[in-house]
C-alpha positions as CSV (number, residue, x, y, z in Angstrom):
1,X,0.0,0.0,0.0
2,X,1.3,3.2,-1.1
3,X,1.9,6.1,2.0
4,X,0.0,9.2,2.1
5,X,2.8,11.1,1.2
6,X,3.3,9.0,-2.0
7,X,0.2,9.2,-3.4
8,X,-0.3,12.9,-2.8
9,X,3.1,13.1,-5.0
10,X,1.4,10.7,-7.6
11,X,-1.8,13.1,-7.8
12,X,0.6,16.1,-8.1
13,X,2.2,14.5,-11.2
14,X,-0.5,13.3,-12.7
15,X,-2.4,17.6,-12.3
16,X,1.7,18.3,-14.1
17,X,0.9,16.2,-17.2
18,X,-2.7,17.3,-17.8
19,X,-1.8,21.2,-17.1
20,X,1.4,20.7,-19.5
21,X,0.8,18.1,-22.1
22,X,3.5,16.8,-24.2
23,X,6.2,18.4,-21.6
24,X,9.2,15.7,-20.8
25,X,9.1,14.1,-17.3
26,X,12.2,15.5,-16.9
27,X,10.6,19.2,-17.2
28,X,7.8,18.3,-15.0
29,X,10.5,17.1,-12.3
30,X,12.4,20.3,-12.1
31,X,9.3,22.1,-11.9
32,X,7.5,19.9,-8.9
33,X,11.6,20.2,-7.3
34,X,11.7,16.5,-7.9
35,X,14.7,14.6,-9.0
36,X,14.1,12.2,-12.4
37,X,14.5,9.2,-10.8
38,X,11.7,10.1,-8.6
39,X,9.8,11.5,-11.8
40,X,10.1,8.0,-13.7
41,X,9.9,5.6,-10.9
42,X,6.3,7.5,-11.2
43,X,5.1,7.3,-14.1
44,X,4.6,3.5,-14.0
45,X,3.1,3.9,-10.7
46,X,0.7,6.4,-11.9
47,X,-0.3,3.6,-14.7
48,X,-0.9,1.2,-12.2
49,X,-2.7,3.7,-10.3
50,X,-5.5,3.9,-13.9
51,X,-3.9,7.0,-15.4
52,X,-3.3,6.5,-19.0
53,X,-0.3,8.1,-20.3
54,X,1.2,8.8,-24.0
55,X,4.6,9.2,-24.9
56,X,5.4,11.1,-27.9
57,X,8.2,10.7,-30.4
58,X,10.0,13.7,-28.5
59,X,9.6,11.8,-25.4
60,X,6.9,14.1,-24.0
61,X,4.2,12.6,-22.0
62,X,0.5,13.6,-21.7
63,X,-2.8,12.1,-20.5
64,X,-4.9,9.9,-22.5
65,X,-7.6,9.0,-19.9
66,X,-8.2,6.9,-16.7
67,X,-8.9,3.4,-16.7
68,X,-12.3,2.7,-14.5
């Protein structure tokens, strides 16, 4: 089970990507003050969390939904 802490982070992320489609993770990190590590060890969670993601061919990343 995922702490509070961690899936307030998650939620955070996700609000990133829909505010700044297409923006690289790395982008969104320096932003949110996190390091990228941090920024792609969460992007799979956020996947298993429902959130549908879409990388581009630049290596942006926006949202393409939420699985029910």
């Amino acid at each position: 089970m995922a702490r509070k802490q961690d899936e307030q982070r998650l939620q955070t992320i996700a609000t990133m990507i829909q505010q700044y489609p297409g923006r690289k993770p790395g982008w969104i990190a320096r932003i949110l003050g996190l390091d990228n590590k941090t920024m792609m060890r969460a992007l799979p969670q956020l996947e298993d969390s429902g959130y549908l993601l879409v990388e581009d061919e630049h290596g942006g990343v926006s949202f393409f939904g939420r699985r029910r």
